[in-house]
Structures are given as structure tokens and as C-alpha cells.
C-alpha positions in Angstrom: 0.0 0.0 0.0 1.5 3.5 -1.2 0.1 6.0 1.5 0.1 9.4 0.0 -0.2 13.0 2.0 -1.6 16.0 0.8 -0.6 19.2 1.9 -3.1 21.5 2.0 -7.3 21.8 1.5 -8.2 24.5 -0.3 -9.8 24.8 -3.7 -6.8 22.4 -5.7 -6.4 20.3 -2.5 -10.1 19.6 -2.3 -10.1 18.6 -6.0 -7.4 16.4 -5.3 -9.4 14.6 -2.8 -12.7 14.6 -5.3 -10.5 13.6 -7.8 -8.6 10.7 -6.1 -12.1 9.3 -4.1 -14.1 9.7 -7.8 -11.7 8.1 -10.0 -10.2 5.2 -7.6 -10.4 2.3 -9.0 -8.9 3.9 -12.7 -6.3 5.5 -11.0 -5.1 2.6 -9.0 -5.2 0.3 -12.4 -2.8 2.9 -13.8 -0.6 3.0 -10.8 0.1 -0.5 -10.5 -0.4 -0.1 -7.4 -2.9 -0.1 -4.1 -2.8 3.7 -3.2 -4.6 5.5 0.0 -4.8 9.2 1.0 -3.6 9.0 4.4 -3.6 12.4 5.8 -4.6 15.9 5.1 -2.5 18.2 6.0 -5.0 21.4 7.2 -4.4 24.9 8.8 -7.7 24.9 10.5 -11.2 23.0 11.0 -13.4 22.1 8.3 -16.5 20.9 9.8 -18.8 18.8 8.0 -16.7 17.4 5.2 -16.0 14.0 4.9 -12.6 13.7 5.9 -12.1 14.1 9.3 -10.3 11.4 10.1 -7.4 12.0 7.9 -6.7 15.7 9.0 -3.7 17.0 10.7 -2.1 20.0 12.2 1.4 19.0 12.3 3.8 18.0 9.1 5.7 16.1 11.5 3.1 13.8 11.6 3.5 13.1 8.5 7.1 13.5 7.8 7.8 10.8 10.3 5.5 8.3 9.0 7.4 5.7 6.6 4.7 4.5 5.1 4.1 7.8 3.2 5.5 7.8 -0.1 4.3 10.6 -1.6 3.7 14.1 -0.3 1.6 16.2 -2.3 1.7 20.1 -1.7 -0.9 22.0 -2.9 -1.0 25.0 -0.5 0.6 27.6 -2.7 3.0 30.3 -2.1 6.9 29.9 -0.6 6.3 29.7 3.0 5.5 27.0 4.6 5.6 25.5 1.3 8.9 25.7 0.4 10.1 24.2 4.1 7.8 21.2 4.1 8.9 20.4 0.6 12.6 20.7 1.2 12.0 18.6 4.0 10.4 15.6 2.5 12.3 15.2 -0.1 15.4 15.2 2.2 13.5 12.6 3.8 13.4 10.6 0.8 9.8 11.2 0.3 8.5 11.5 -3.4 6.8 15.2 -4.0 4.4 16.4 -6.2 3.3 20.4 -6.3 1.1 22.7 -8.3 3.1 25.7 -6.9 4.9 27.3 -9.5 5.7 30.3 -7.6 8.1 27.8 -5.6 9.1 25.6 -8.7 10.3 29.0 -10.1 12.2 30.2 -7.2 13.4 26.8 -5.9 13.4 24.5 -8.9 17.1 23.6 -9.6 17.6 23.3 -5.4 14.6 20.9 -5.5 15.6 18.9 -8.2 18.8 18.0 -7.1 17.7 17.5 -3.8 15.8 14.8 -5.0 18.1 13.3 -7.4 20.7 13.0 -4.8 17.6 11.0 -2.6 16.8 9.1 -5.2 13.1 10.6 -5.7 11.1 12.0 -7.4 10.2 16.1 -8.0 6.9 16.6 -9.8 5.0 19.9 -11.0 3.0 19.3 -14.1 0.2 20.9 -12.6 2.4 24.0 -12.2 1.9 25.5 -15.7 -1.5 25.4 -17.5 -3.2 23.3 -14.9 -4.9 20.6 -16.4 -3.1 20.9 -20.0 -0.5 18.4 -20.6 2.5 20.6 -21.2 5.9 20.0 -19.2 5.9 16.0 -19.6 5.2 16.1 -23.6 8.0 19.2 -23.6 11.1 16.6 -21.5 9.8 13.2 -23.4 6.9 13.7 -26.4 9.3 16.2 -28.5 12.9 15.6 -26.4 14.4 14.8 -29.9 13.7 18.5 -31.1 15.7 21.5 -30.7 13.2 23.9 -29.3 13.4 27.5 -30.8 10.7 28.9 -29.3 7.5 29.1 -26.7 5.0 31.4 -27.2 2.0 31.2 -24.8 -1.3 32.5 -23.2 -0.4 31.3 -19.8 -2.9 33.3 -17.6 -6.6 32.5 -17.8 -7.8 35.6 -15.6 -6.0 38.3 -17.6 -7.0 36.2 -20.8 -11.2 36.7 -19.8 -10.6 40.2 -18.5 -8.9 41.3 -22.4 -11.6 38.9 -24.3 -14.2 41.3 -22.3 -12.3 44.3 -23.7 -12.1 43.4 -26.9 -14.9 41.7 -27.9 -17.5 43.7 -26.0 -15.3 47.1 -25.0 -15.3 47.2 -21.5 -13.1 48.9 -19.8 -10.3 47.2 -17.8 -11.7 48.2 -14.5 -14.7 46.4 -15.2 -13.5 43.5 -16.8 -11.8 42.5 -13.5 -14.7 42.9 -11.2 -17.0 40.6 -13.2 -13.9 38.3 -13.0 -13.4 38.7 -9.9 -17.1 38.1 -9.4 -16.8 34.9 -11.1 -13.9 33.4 -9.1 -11.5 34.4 -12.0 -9.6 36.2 -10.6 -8.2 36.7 -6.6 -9.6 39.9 -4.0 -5.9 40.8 -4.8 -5.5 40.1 -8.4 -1.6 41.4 -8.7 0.1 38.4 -9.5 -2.0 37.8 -12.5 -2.8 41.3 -14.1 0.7 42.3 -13.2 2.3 39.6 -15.3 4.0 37.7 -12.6 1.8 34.6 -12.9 2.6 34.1 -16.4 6.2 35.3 -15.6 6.6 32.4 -13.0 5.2 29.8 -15.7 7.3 30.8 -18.6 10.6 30.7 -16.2 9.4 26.9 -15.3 8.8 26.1 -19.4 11.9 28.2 -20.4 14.6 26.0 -17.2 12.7 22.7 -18.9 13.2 23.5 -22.4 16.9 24.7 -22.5 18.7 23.2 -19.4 18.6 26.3 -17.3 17.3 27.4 -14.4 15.5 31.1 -15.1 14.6 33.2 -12.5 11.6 35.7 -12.6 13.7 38.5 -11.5 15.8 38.0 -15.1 12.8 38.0 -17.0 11.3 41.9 -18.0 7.5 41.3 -17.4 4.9 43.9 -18.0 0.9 43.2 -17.1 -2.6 44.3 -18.2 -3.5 47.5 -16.4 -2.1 50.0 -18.4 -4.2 48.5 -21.3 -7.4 50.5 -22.6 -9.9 50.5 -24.8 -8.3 52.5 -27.4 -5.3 49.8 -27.2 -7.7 47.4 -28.5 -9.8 49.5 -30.9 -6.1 50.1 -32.8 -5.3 46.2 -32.4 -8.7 45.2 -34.2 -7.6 48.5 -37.0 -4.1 46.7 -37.4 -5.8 43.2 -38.0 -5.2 41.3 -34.8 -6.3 41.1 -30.7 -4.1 41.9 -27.7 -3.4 38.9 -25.3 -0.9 38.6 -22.6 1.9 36.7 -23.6 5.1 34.5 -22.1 7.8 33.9 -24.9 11.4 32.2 -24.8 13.6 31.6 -27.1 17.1 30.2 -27.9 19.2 33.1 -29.1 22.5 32.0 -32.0 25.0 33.0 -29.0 23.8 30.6 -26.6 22.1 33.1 -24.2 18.0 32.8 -24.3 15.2 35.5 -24.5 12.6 35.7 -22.1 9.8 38.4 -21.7 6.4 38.7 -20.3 4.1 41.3 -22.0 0.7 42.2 -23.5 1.3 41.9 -27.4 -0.8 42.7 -30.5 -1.5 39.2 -32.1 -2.7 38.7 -35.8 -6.0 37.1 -36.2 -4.3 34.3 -38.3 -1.9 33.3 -35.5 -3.2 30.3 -33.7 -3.2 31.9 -30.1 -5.2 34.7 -31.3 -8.6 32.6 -30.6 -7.6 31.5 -27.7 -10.4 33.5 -25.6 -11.9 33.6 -21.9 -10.2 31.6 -19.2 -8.3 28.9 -21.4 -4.6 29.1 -22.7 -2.6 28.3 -25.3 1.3 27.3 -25.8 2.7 27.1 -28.7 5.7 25.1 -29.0 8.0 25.2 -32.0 10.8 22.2 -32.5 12.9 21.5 -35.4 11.8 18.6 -35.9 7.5 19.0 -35.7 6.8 22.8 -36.6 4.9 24.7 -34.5 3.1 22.1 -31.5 0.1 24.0 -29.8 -1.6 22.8 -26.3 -4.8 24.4 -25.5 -7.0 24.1 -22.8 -8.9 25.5 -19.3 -5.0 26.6 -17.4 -6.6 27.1 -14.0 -9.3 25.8 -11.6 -10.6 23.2 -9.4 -10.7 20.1 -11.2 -8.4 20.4 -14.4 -5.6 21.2 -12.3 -6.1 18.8 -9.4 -6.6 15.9 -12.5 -2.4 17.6 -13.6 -1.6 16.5 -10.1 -3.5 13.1 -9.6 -1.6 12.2 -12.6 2.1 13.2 -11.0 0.6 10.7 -8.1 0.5 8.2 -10.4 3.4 8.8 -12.2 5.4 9.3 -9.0 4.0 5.6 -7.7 4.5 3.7 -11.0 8.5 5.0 -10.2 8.8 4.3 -6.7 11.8 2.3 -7.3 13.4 3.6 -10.3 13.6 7.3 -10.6 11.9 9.3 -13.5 14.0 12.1 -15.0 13.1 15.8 -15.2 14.8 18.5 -14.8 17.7 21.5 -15.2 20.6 22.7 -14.1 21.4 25.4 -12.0 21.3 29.3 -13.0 24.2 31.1 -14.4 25.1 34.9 -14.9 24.2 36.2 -18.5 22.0 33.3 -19.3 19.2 35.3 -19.7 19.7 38.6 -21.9 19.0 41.9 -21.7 15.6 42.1 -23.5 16.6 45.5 -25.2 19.4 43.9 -26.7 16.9 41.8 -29.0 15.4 42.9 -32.3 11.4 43.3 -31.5 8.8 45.8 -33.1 5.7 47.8 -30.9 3.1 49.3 -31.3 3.2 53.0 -30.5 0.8 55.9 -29.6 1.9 59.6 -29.6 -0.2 62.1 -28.4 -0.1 64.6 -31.6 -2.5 67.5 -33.0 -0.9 67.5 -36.4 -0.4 63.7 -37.3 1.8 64.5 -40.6 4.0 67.0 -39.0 4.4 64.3 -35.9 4.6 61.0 -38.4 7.9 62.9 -40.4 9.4 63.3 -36.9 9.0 60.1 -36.2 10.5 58.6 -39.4 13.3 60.6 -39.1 13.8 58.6 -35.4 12.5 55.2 -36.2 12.6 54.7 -40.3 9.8 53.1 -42.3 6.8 53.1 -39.5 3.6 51.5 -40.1 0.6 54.3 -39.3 -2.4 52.5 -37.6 -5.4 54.3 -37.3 -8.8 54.7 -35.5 -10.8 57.5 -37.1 -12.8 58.1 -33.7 -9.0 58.7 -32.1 -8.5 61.8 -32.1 -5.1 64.1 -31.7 -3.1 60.7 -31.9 -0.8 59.3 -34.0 -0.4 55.2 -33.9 2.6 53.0 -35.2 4.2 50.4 -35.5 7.9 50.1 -35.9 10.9 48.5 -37.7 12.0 45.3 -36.6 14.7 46.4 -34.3 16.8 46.2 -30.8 14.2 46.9 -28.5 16.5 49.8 -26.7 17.1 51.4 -29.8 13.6 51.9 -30.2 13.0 53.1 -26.7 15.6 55.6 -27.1 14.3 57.2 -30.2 10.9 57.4 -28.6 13.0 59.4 -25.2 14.1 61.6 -28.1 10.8 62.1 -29.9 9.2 63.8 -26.4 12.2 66.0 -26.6 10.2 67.3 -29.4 7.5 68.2 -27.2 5.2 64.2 -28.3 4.3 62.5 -25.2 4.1 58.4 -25.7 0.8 57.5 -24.4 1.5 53.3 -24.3 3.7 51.1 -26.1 2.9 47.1 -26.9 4.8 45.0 -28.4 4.0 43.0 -31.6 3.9 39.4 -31.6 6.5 38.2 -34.8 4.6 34.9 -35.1 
């Protein structure tokens, strides 16, 4: 009998637990093996639900039992998290998590921790909940060279700009009726801020090239700068704005990594990717572009990510299953502004010729996009070019009295 604990009872926890009790007999078949849920690992009382008997205050309890296997965290955040975790694994405990805040801060320690026990360090549930991504990325397409990952890796900030641009709400509102919906947190930061996504793409970026990335070397801009004129000049120019994660392996060895709101053509494959679901597009070698879709968050589709690392954690009990990266190292990660890129520009401007020659005397061969309701404005896009060059011609073109209302980068896929 593999005795597994769970650390943690809130809305993934529970699921767990549903997940688990509903699909028993399934999930033992593919385990090979008799499984129980031994304890419940719980801050405070939960009267009336089913599983009383298996609660507990203390992670000693549980740490000090042999017969549990596998310890499976699900309480979010870095502390206690990150303690209880380290402390398993050093026990020689097997760990799955859907924390990717702590698989992108403490990934590579983890990791080797549990190589040098001989266990195992799961976190499919980590990025994009219930879709399949990190275990096809290390074994379904480990014989390609990947060149890129482009997602939509945030479902809240992914309804609240499908409100905005398909029925032209403001952001303001957007988030409420997400928030009213259970979209989106009381404190919705980490997602409309970027860092969500941020943490995801550092977790797909270490997998994909070897690495460990850390969100503090990846530039990440959020949603709530974005307005409704943003996305009445993204539908002019032929595409949608969606917040997006994107690495990629640069010729000189170093990678690429940035977190940002980007116009997105209507032909690209993540540009219908609307509401609360995701997309990541992966491109190898070998198959093209790869795209995974599906709901990235919530109850059930991310407790079924982790009920599979159960399984796939006691189907290895006895011989280790490999994935992972190595540790960090200095310059791994660029300077973003080093990298050719192109945005999407608006200038406050009265006369739009006399504002559009100043500007291609700064930036070349622009692109004007217009809104004819937009007035005293001028849109653009620019060149292809290093991202800091174009920042420093817009520095000069307020010099010239043009204030940059926003900036946006535009997706090259």
C-alpha cells in the first residue's frame, strides 16, 4: 500500500481529494499499485466534510511516518511551502506540487535534492493546470531543438482582455466581473501584473533549454495599463491583444525571455484562444509549430495535472523518473533590449503629418495605424529592431514636445 499526503485543502487540495475518491479504481489500475490518501494536511477545522479522520495540524506527523511515499503540496506560495517540501524530499519522500511560484524560485535546489535521494520532484500541474505541457515538452518532443514558446499562460488576464475586446469594457470592469466569477483573486496582482505568467514561462523556459530562469531575469509587463483604445487600434491593425510568455534560444547561446501584452494577428493560432483557457505554442525543429490548448486554472483540471504526478510518481517508486535542469548562471538570460522586436506606439499629436515625419526621421519606415474616432493621436508600429534602440528614439521624440501615451509589443509569429 503507497500511503500518499496531501498538503493542503483549499480549492486544488479539495479537488485532489474529489479527484482521487471519484476516479479510484482507474487510478489505482494505472498506478500498478494499491494507493490510499492517508492524511490531510490542514491549517484549520473544516466541519462537515468527509474527511475528518485523515486531518492533521502537524507535518511532523507526516514527515515521520514511513509509510508515506508521496507528499503532495498543494498550498501555494513559498512559505510553509517551500520548508515542508525541502524537508520531505530530504526525507526521501517522493513530492508532487502545483506551486509554481516555488518551482520558479526553488526549482534547480529541488531537483537536485531529489536526485541526490533518489526521488522523485513533480510539478506538471504548475503551468497550465490541467493541460498536458511539461511531460510532452522533456519526453513527447525531447528529440527536437526547441526555438521557441509562445504562450497565453494566464486565464484571468486572458477573460478580463476577451471582455475588452470583444464587448469594449473597460479594464476596471473587466476585472470585477472576473473577480465576481472566481476568475480572478480579491488581490489580483500576480495575474494582471504579469507575474503569474512570468513564473510559468521561467518553469517552461529552465525545462526547455537546461537552465534554471529566474523571474527577476525575466522583463515582465501586465494588463492594467491596457485601454480600450489599445484594442480598438489592435482590431484596426488586424489582430487582438493577449498577454503573452515567450522564450527563445538566441545563435550566441544566451536565451530571450519576456512577459508582456502583445498585438496578435488574427491568423496566429493563439489569437482565438479567448476567456479563461490558454494556449502554448511550442516550436521544434523537428514538428513545426506544436500547440496545447486548454482551461490553465481551476478546481478540477488542475487537481486531474496532479493526480496524474501521483500516479506517475508511484508507477516510479523504485526507479527514478528524470526531469529536470541545471542550475542558474550569470548572462543566461539577456537583456531584452538587446533583442530585435517591433511595438506598437501611440503619440499624443495635433498635427499627425507633421508628428509622423518626426517620427521617421527617429525610427525609419513606420507602419501608421489608425482609428478614425482617435483623435489628436498618431499610432505606429515600428521596424523590426533592438528593443532599446527603439526606446531611445521614442525618449528623443518627447524631446520634441510628443508624449508616448503606451507602447505594446508586436507578436513576430
Amino acid at each position: 500500500m503507497v500511503s500518499v499526503a496531501v498538503l493542503g485543502y483549499g480549492t486544488v487540495g479539495s479537488g485532489v481529494l474529489e479527484v482521487f475518491n471519484k476516479n479510484h479504481d482507474g487510478i489505482i489500475r494505472k498506478a500498478g499499485a494499491e494507493m490510499q490518501i492517508k492524511y490531510i494536511l490542514v491549517r484549520r477545522d473544516y466541519p462537515g466534510v468527509p474527511y475528518q479522520d485523515k486531518f492533521v495540524k502537524s507535518f511532523d506527523t507526516i514527515l515521520n511516518d514511513p509509510d508515506v511515499r508521496i507528499v503532495v503540496e498543494v498550498m501555494g506560495g513559498l512559505a510553509p511551502a517551500y520548508d515542508y517540501v525541502y524537508r520531505a524530499l530530504e526525507a526521501g519522500k517522493n513530492v508532487v506540487t502545483s506551486n509554481k511560484e516555488l518551482v520558479a524560485a526553488y526549482g534547480a535546489e529541488l531537483l537536485a535534492l531529489a536526485k541526490e535521494k533518489n526521488v522523485n520532484f513533480l510539478f506538471e500541474a504548475s503551468v497550465g493546470g490541467g493541460i498536458p505541457i511539461l511531460r510532452p515538452l522533456s519526453q513527447c518532443l525531447s528529440a527536437n531543438e526547441i526555438a521557441e514558446i509562445v504562450g497565453i499562460l494566464n486565464g484571468t488576464t486572458n477573460f478580463i482582455l476577451t471582455k475588452m475586446f470583444h464587448e469594449g469594457m473597460a479594464f476596471e470592469k473587466a476585472l470585477k466581473i472576473a473577480q465576481d466569477l472566481g476568475y480572478a483573486e480579491k488581490d489580483p496582482s500576480a495575474d494582471v501584473n504579469g507575474d503569474d505568467a512570468c513564473r510559468k514561462i521561467c518553469i517552461l523556459a529552465s525545462l526547455a533549454y537546461g537552465r534554471h530562469v529566474y523571474p527577476k531575469d525575466v522583463h515582465t509587463e501586465g494588463i492594467t495599463k491596457i485601454t480600450a483604445e489599445d484594442v480598438r487600434y489592435a482590431s484596426s491593425w488586424g489582430g487582438v491583444i493577449k498577454l503573452i510568455g515567450q522564450v527563445k534560444k538566441l545563435e550566441n547561446g544566451q536565451i530571450y525571455a519576456l512577459v508582456s501584452p502583445a498585438f496578435i494577428s488574427r491568423e496566429s493560432q493563439l489569437a482565438t484562444v479567448d476567456d479563461v483557457f490558454n494556449g502554448i505554442l511550442v516550436r521544434g525543429d523537428a514538428t513545426g509549430d506544436v500547440v496545447f490548448y486548454g482551461r490553465g486554472a481551476g478546481k478540477l483540471p488542475t487537481a486531474s495535472a496532479v493526480v496524474a504526478d501521483v500516479i506517475d510518481a508511484a508507477k516510479h517508486l523504485k526507479a527514478r523518473k528524470y526531469i529536470g535542469w541545471g542550475a542558474a548562471v550569470d548572462g543566461y538570460v539577456c537583456d531584452y533590449l538587446t533583442v530585435p522586436t517591433t511595438l506598437f506606439v501611440r503619440v499624443a499629436a495635433r498635427h499627425r503629418t507633421e508628428a509622423l515625419k518626426s517620427v521617421q526621421r527617429l525610427l525609419g519606415n513606420v507602419k501608421e495605424v489608425v482609428v478614425p474616432e482617435v483623435k489628436d493621436e498618431l499610432a505606429f508600429v515600428t521596424p523590426s529592431m533592438p528593443e532599446g534602440e527603439i526606446r531611445r528614439a521614442l525618449q528623443a521624440l518627447e524631446t520634441l514636445d510628443y508624449s508616448v501615451i503606451s507602447t505594446i509589443h508586436v507578436l513576430d509569429d
